[in-house]
Residue, then its C-alpha position, 0 to 999 in steps of 0.5 A: x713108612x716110606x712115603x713114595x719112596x720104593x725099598x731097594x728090592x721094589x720096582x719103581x724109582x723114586x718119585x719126587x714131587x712135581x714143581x708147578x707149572x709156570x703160568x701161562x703168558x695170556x693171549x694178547x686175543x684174550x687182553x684185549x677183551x679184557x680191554x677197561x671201557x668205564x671211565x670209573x673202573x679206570x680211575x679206581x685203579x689209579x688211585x682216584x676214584x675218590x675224583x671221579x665225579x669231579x674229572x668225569x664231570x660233563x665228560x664226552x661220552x661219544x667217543x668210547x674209552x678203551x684201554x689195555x690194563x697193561x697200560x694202564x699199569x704203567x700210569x702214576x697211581x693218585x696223579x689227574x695229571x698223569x700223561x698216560x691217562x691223560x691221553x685217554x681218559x674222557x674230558x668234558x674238554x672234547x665236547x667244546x665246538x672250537x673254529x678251525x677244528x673240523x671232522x676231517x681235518x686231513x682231508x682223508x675222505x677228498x683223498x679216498x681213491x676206493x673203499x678203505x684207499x686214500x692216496x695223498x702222497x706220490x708213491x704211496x698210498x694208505x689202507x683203512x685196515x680196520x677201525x679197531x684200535x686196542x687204544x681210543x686216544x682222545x686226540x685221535x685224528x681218525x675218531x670221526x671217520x666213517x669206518x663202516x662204510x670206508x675200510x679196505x677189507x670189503x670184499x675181501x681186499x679185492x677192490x683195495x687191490x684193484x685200485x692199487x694195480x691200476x696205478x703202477x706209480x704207487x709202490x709203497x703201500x701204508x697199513x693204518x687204521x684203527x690199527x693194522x695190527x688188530x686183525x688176525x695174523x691170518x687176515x694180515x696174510x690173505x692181504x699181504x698175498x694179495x699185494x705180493x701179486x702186484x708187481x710195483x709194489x716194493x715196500x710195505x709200512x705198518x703204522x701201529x700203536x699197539x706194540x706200545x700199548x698190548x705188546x703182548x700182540x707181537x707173538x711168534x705168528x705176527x713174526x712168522x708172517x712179518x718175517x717172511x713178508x717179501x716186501x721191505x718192511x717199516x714198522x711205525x710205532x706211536x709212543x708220545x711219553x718215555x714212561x709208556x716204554x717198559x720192558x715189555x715193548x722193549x722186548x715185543x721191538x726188540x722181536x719186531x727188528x729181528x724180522x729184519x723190519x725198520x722201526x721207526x716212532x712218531x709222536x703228537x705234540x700234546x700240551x700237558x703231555x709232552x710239551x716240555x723238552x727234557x720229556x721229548x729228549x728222554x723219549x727220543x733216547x728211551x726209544x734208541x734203547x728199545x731199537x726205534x729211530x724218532x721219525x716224527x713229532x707231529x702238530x696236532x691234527x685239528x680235529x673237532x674235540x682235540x683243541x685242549x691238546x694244541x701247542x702254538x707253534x712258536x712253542x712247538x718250534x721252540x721245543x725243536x730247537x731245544x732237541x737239535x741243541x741237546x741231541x744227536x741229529x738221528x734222534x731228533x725227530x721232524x716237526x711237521x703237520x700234514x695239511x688237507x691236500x698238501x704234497x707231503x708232510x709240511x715242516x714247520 
């Protein structure tokens, strides 16, 4: 017996046995609807389910948890006090009414101009995008805004880019959110064909946490469109710990930079997270190695719910100093805090 064999004389070639298909990377679409939104399944994965009555205990329910799995994998499995699950596991520490921590700490809604447009700064002005995130980061500085009524894409952007061509002063325009990057590539386009129109507009920057957090998000559409963008370009990636840069938001920066973008980081200063020097000096250095210049380290932003993450700011400084003393000037990122109404960002 000659199994699938052919003899000599026969007519067909010897057939071999097919290997198997790799599987199929998912959809970043598909991951992010795979999203965990229970505080318990979060804590089970981790290794604490064990805990959970006791760190779920009071916890603010207002602001919902979502987290990707991919991050979540790189969090320390039986550790309360990981700095990744730190950043987004619910706390009844949120729901505390401290003085001087307000809804709108930054004064987005005095700077709005029209509907999803905030113009704060000389030059530029930001877009509301979206209000989804991939990630609810407990110290977010936006999770009171009123994203229903006050996002750009109303109307198609039309009113966004009215505003926008009105003031030929504004020449670099800021996509934020929520995330920018959470749109569809089609949606980024019909936005960004509608700014190529506007004649002073000469650079376009993206404030993005989701290469850090689904860096699946930077497929070949995301590059084909940011590639062709006739605008110079800055991608700004939000990583606060060097244990949220694995090899595939190297790889997913490393693609980013390749469309000719800048990538630049900024970080929140958060106690218990990264209040320590070494952790900001190997993050600094981490994100050298995935392509990312340090751009800012940011004070908290003193929004109601966030008061258990602030550092004072002699410590903040400090912290400054120390980095200055042990690295390269082009990897120490700024020490700054935006205040309601100030000019540009204050450095402290």
């Amino acid at each position: 017996m000659r199994g699938f064999l052919a003899d000599a004389a026969g007519p067909y070639p010897a057939m071999i046995p097919a290997k198997p298909l790799p599987a199929q990377p998912r959809r970043w679409q598909e991951l992010w609807r795979d999203a965990i939104t229970d505080p318990r399944e979060l804590l089970d994965l981790v290794g604490l389910s064990d805990r959970a009555d006791t760190l779920l205990a009071g916890a603010d329910s207002r602001f919902a948890l979502r987290v990707p799995r991919g991050f979540v994998a790189r969090m320390r499995r039986g550790d309360a006090n990981d700095p990744l699950l730190l950043q987004v596991l619910p706390s009844a520490a949120e729901l505390g009414d401290v003085p001087g921590f307000a809804r709108d700490a930054v004064g987005d809604l005095d700077a709005r101009r029209e509907r999803g447009v905030l113009h704060k700064y000389r030059g530029r002005a930001l877009l509301i995008a979206t209000g989804s995130c991939a990630v609810n980061c407990r110290y977010c500085f936006r999770r009171h805004f009123p994203y229903g009524e006050e996002t750009a894409a109303a109307n198609r952007w039309q009113d966004a880019i009215a505003a926008l061509r009105a003031d030929a002063s504004i020449e670099e325009v800021l996509l934020s959110g929520g995330d920018p990057l959470s749109l569809a590539t089609s949606k980024l386009a019909e936005l960004t064909e509608a700014l190529a129109a506007v004649p002073h507009i000469r650079r376009l920057r993206i404030h993005t946490r989701l290469p850090i957090v689904l860096p699946e998000r930077v497929d070949a559409a995301l590059l084909g469109w940011l590639g062709a963008l006739p605008f110079a370009r800055v991608v700004v990636v939000h990583a606060n710990h060097p244990n949220e840069l694995d090899a595939s938001v190297a790889g997913a920066c490393a693609r980013l930079a390749q469309t000719g973008a800048t990538l630049l980081n900024q970080s929140v200063l958060l106690r218990g997270i990264n209040d320590d020097a070494g952790t900001l000096a190997e993050l600094s250095e981490r994100l050298f190695d995935c392509g990312v210049l340090p751009y800012y380290l940011h004070q908290l932003d003193r929004v109601a719910g966030t008061a258990h993450f602030e550092v004072d700011d002699a410590r903040a400084r400090a912290l400054a100093d120390a980095l200055r003393a042990r690295l390269p000037g082009y990897l120490v990122p700024r020490l700054v805090r935006e205040v309601a109404g100030a000019a540009s960002k204050t450095p402290l």
